[in-house]
LOVEX-42216 format. One record per residue: x, y, z of N, C-alpha, C in turn; residue in three letters; residue number from 1. Coordinates in pm, 1 decimal. Example, Ala and Ser with C-alpha at 12.3 -4.5 7.8 and 13.67 -1.06 7.14 Angstrom:
% LOVEX-42216
nc1_nc2_nc3_cac1_cac2_cac3_cc1_cc2_cc3_residu_num
1319.0_-569.0_780.0_1230.0_-450.0_780.0_1320.0_-330.0_780.0_ALA_1
1285.0_-225.0_708.0_1367.0_-106.0_714.0_1290.0_3.0_787.0_SER_2
% end
This chain:
% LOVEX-42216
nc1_nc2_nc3_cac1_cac2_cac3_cc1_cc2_cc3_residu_num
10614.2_10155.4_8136.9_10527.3_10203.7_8242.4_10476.6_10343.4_8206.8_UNK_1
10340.4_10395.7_8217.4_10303.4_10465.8_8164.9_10297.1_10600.8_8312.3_UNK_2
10345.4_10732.8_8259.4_10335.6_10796.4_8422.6_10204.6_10838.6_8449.5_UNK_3
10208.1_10874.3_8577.2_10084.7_10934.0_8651.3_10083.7_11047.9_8656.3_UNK_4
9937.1_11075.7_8640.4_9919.5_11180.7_8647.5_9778.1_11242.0_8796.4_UNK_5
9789.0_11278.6_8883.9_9675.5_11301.3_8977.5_9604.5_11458.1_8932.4_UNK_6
9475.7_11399.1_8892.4_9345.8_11516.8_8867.3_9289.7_11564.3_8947.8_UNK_7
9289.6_11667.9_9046.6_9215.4_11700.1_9187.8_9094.1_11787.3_9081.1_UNK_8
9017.3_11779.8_9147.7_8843.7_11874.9_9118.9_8739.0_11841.5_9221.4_UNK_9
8660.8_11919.1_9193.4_8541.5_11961.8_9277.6_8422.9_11786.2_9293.5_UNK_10
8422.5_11710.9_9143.8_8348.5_11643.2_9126.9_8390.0_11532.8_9130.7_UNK_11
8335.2_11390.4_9190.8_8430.2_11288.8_9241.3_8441.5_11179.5_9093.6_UNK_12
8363.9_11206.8_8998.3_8411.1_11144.3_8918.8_8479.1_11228.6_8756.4_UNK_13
8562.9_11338.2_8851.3_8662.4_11416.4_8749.8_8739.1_11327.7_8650.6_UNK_14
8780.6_11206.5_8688.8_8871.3_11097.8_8623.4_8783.4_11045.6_8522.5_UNK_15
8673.3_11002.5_8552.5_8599.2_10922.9_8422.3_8572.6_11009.8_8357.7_UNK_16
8549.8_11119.1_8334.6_8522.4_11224.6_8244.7_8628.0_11273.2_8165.6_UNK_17
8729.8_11301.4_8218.6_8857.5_11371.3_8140.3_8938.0_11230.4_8085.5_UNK_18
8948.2_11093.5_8177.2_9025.6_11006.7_8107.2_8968.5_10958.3_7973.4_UNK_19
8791.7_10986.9_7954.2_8759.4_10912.9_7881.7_8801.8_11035.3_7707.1_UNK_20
8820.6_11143.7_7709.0_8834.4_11238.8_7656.7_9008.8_11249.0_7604.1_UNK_21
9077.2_11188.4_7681.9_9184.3_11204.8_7688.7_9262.4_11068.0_7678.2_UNK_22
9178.1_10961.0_7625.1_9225.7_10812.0_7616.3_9342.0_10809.2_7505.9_UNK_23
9405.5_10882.6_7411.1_9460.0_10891.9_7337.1_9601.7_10888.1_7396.8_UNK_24
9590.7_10979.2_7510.1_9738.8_10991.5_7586.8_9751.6_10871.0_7650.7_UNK_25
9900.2_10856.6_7664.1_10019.2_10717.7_7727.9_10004.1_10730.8_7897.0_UNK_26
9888.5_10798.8_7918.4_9913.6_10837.4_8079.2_9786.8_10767.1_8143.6_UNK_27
9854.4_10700.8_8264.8_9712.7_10684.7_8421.1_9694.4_10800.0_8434.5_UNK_28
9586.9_10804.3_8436.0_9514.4_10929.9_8542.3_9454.4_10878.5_8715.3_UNK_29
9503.1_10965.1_8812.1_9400.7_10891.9_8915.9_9341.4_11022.1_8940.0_UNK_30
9241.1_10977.1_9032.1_9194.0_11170.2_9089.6_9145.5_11166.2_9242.4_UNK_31
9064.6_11255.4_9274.0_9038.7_11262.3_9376.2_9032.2_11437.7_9397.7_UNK_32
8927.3_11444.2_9509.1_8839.4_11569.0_9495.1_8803.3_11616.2_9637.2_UNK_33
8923.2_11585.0_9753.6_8902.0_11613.1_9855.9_9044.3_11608.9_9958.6_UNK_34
9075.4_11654.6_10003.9_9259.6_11672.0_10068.6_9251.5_11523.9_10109.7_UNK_35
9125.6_11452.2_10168.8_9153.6_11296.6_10240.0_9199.6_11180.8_10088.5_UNK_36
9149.8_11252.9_10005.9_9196.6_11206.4_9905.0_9293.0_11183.7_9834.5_UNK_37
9359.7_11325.5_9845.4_9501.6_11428.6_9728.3_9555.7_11314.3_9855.6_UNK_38
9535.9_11288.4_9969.7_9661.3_11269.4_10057.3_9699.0_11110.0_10071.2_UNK_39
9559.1_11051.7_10003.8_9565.8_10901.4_10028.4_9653.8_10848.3_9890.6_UNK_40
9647.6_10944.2_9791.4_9679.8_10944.8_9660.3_9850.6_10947.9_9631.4_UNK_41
9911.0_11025.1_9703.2_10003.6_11083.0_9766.0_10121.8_10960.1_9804.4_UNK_42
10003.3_10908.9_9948.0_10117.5_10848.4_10060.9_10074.6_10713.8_9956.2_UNK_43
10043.0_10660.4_9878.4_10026.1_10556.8_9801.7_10089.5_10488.1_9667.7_UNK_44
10108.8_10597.2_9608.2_10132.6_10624.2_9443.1_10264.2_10675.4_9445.3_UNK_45
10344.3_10643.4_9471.7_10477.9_10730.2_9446.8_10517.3_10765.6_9318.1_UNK_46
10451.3_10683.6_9166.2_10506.8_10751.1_9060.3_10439.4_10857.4_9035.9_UNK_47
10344.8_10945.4_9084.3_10313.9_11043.8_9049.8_10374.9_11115.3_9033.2_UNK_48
10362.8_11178.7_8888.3_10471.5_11320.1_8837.0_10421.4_11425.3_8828.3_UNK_49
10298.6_11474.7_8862.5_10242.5_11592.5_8851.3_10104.3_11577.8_8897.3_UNK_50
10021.6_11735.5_8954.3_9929.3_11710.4_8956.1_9850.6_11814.5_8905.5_UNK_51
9758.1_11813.5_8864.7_9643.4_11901.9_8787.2_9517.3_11940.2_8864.3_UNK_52
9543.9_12063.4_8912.6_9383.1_12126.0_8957.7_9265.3_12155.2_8929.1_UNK_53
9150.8_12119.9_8920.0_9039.5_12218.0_8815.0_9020.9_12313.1_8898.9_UNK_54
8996.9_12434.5_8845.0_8911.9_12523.9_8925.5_8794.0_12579.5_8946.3_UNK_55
8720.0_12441.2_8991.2_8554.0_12438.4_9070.3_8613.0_12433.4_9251.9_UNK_56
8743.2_12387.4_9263.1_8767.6_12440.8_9401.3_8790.2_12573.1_9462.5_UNK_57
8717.9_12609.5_9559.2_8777.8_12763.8_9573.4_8884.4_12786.7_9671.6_UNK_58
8966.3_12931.6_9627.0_9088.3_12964.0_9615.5_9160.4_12890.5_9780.0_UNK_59
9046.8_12876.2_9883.0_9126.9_12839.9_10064.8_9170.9_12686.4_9980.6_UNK_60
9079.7_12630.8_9958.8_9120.9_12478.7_9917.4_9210.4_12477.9_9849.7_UNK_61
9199.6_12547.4_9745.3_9354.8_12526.0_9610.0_9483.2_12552.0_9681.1_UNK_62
9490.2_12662.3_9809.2_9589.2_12703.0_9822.3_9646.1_12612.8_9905.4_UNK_63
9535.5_12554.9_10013.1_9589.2_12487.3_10113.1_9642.0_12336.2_10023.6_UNK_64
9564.5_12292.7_9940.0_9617.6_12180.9_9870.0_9750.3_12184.9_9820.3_UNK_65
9748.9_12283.4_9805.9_9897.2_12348.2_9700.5_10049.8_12297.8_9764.1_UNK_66
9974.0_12354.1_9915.4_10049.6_12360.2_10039.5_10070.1_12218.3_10057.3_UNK_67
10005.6_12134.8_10127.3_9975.1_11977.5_10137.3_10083.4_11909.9_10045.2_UNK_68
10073.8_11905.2_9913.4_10054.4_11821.7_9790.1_10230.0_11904.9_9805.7_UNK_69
10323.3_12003.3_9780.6_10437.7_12099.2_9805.6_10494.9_12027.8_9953.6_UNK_70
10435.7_12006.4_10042.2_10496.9_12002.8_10184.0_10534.2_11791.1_10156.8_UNK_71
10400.1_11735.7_10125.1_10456.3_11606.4_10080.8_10515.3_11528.4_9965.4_UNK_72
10531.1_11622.9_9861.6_10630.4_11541.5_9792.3_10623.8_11660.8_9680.0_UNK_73
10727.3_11718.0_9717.2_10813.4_11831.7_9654.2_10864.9_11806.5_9532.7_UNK_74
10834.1_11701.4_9506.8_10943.1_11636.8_9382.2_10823.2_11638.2_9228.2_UNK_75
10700.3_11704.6_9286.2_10570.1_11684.8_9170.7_10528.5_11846.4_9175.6_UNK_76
10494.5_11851.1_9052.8_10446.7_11957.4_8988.5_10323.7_11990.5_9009.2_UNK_77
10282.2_12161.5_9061.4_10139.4_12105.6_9023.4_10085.9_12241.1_8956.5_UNK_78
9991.4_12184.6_8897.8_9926.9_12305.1_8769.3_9795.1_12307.7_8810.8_UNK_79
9759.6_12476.6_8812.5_9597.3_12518.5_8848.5_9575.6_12580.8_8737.7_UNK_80
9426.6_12459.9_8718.5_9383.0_12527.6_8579.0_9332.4_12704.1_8611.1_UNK_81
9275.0_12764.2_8511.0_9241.1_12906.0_8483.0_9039.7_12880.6_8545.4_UNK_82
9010.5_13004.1_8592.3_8854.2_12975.9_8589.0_8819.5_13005.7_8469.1_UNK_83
8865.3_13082.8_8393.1_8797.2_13250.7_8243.9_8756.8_13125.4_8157.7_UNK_84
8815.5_12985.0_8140.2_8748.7_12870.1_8053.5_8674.8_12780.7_8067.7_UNK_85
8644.1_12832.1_8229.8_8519.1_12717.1_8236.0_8567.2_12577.0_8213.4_UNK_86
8477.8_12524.4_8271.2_8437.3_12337.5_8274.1_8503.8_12283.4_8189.2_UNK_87
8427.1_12361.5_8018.2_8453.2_12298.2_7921.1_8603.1_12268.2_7887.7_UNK_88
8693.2_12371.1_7979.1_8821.6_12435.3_7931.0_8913.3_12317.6_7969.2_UNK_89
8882.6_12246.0_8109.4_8983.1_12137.7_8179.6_9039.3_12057.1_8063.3_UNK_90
8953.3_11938.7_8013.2_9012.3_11883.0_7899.4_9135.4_11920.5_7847.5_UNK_91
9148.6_12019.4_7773.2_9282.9_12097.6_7703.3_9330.0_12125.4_7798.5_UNK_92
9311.9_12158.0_7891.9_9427.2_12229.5_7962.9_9524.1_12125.9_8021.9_UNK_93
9476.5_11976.5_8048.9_9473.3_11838.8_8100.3_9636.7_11841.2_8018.4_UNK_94
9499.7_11821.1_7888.4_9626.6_11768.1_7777.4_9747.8_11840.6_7742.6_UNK_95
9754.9_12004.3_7754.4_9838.6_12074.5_7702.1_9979.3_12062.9_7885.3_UNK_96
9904.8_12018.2_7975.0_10025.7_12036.4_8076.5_10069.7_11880.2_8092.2_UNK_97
9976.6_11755.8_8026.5_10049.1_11627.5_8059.6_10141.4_11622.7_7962.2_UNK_98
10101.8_11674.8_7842.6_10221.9_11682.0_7701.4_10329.1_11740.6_7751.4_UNK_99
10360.9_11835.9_7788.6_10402.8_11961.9_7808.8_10513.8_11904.8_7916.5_UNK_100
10458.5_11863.3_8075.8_10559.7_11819.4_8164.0_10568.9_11691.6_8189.5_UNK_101
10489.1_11542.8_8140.7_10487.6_11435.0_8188.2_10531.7_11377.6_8073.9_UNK_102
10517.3_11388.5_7913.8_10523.8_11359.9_7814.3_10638.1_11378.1_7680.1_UNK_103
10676.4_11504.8_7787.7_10769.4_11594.8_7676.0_10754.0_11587.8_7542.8_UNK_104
10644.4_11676.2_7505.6_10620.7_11733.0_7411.8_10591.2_11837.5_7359.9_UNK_105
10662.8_11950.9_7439.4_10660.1_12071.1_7434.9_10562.2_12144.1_7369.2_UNK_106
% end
């Protein structure tokens, strides 16, 4: 079984873009780009092991998500990408935190 990973961003098709970039890795990606989302994602998916922020959301949303995503299932990680890399930057950053905590590959 391959783990999950949930992609929150600004743009609703964040997933087809980064999964297709990132097809190399052993991981689902799901996403979703709106708290009705992070939350449907959530109460649904229980193997989710982490989740990944882009940051095209601004800082009320990230935080309150933070909050949300922390208050319902404490047991997942979640990583906010950097703004200073831009768009282009998500990709790697994807890959360096699914290796890193879903993958163990330090």
């Amino acid at each position: 079984m391959q783990p999950v990973v949930l992609l929150v961003g600004k743009l609703p098709g964040i997933v087809g873009h980064l999964a297709d970039e990132l097809e190399d890795l052993p991981v689902r990606w799901l996403g979703a780009h709106d708290h009705g989302e992070v939350m449907r994602q959530l109460d649904t998916e229980p193997s989710i092991s982490c989740v990944i922020m882009g940051a095209g959301l601004n800082d009320d949303v990230r935080g309150d998500l933070v909050g949300l995503i922390a208050g319902q299932r404490p047991d997942v990680s979640i990583h906010l990408k950097d703004r200073a890399s831009g768009p282009e930057g998500m990709a790697d950053f994807v890959r360096k935190v699914a290796g890193a905590m879903v993958l163990n590959r330090g």
